[in-house]
N, C-alpha and C positions, 0 to 999 in steps of 0.2 A: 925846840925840836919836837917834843911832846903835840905840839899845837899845830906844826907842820902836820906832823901825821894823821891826828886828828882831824883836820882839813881834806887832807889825800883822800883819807876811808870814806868820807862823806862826802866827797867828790864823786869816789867811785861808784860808792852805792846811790847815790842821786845821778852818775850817769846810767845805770843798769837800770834804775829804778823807773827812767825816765822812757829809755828802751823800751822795758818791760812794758809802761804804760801805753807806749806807742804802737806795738807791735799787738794788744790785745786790741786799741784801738782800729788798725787796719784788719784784724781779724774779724772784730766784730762788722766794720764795714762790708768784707766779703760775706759773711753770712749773711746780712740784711741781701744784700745782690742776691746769692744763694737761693734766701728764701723769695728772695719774688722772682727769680728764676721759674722755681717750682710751682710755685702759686702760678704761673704763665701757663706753663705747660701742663697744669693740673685744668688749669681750665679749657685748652684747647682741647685736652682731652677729651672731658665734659661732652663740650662743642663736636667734636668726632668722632662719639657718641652717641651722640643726639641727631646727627646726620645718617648713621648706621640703623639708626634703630629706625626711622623714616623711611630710610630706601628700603630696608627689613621690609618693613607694612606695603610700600608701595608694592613690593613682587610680590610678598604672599598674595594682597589683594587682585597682582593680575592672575597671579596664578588659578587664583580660584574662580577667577572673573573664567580663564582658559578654560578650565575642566566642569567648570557648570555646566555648559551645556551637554558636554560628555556624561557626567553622572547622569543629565534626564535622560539622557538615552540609553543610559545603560539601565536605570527603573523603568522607564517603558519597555526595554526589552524584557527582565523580568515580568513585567505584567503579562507580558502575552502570552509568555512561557508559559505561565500560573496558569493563564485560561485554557491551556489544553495539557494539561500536566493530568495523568493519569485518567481516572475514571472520563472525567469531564469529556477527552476527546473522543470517545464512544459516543456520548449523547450528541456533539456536534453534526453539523450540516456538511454537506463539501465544500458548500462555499464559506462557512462561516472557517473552517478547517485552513486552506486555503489563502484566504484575508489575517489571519493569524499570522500564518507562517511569511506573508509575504511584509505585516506589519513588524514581526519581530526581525526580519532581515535588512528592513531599512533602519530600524532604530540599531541596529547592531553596525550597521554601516558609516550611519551618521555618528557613533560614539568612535570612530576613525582607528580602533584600535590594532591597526593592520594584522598578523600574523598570529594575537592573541586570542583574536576572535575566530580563529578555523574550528576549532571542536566545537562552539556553539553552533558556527553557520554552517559544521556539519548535518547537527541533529534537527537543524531547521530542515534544512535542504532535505533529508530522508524521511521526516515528517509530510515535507509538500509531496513526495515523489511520492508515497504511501496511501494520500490520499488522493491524488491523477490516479494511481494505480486500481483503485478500488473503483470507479468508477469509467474505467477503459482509455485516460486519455494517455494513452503511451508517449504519444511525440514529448508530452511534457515530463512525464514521470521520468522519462529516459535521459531527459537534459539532467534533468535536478539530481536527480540521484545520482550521475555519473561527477555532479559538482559536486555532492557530497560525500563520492569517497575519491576525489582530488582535494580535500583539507579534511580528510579522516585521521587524523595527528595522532589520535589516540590509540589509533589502529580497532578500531570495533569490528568485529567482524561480520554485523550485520549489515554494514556498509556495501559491500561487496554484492552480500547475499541479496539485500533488497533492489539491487543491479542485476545480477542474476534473474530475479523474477520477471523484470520488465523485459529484457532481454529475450525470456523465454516465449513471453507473450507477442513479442515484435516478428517471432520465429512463424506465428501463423500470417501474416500476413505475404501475401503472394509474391515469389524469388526470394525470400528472405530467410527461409529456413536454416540454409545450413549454414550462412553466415549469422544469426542469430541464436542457433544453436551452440557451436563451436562459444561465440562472444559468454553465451550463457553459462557453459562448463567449466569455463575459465576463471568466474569470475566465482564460481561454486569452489574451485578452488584455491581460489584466494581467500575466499571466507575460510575453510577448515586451516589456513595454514595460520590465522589469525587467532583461533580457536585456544582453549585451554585443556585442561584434561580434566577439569571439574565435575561431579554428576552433571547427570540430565538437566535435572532442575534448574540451572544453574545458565542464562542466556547469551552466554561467551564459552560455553561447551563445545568440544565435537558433537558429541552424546546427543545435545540439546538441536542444531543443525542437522545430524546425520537423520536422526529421528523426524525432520520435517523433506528431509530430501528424498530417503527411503520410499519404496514402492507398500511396504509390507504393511507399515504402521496405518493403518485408515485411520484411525485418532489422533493423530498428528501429524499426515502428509498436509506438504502445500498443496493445494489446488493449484498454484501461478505456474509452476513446475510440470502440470501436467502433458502441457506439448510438447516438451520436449521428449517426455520419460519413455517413448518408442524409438528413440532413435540412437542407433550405434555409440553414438558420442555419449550420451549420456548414460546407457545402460552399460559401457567400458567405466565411466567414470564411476559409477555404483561397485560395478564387480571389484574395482581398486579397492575398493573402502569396506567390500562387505564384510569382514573380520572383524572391525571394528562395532561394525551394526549388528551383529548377531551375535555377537560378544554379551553386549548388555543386555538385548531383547530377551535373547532366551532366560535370560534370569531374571528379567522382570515378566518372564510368561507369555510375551509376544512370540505371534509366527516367523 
């Protein structure tokens, strides 16, 4: 009996035993699978990866291939800014003045930046119309400047005002007065409604406009303004304001 049992126990444990061995065997088969599963897909990974980072290069280099030509045009438009940037556009020509303004407007053009670019090809536009201006050719100064305070985004209010002048001066030409006058008052007041309350000193001022508008001030009237400065329209549009003008004058000592 002893040996029967004996027999059974060691039966049972060589059958478990033999499970046991079978079952880590099929185990171990799944992980080998398992592992080259992952190995699989660790390499496609790799592989879609490596395709990512390609097309990656491929757009940044169109991209940049794109905007190339836009940044030269946007450094050529700074260049020509630079060449008439403060002092310098005093020592210029009219025509060199002019070729400036007309070269920074195409390279502003050509860099396509639609809507971004109105406050530059404001200052361009008031620039060219400043220099027509000073040398009498109104039909042009009248165009440009009326484009430049149609993309005055920034609201300047010398925009207005350097309309205003040409304006004024289109008033002397024969039938033209009182529809050049009226256009001109208008546009005088649109500049002060643009205006700050800044000092004088300061060229987004009332203060700083009133004082070139003024009859009074000979040290700071415009001259562009003189045609009109006899006539109803404009000597109403003063009387509106003179509080304001004589405000400061007298305490800076002016008549």
């Amino acid at each position: 009996m002893p040996g029967v049992v004996g027999s059974l126990v060691i039966a049972i444990f060589g059958y478990f035993g033999w499970t046991t061995a079978q079952e880590i065997k099929e185990q171990k088969v799944r992980a080998a699978d398992l592992i080259k599963s992952l190995d699989q897909r660790q390499l496609e990974a790799v592989e879609a990866l490596t395709k990512f980072k390609g097309a990656q290069a491929d757009i940044t280099s169109d991209i940049l291939k794109s905007i190339a030509s836009k940044m030269g045009q946007i450094a050529n438009y700074g260049m020509k800014i630079a060449e008439f940037a403060g002092s310098q556009w005093d020592t210029m020509s009219h025509e060199d003045r002019i070729r400036n303004c007309l070269e920074a407007a195409d390279a502003l053009s050509a860099a396509d930046l639609g809507q971004e670019a109105s406050a530059a090809l404001s200052f361009i536009r008031a620039r060219q119309g400043i220099a027509h201006l000073a040398v009498g050719n109104l039909t042009d100064a009248t165009k440009v400047l009326e484009e430049s305070l149609g993309c005055n985004v920034r609201k300047k209010p010398d925009r207005p005002y350097n309309l205003a002048c040409a304006y004024s001066k289109f008033s002397q030409v024969p039938g033209s007065a009182a529809t050049y006058t009226d256009k001109a008052v208008e546009m005088l007041k649109r500049c002060l409604d643009l205006c700050t309350n800044e000092p004088i000193g300061s060229t987004i001022s009332r203060a700083y406009f009133l004082a070139k508008i003024k009859e009074g001030d000979t040290r700071r009237r415009d001259s562009d303004l003189d045609p009109i400065r006899d006539s109803e329209k404009f000597k109403e549009f003063v009387a509106a304001h003179r509080p304001q003008v004589l405000g400061f004058s007298r305490r800076a000592g002016s008549p």
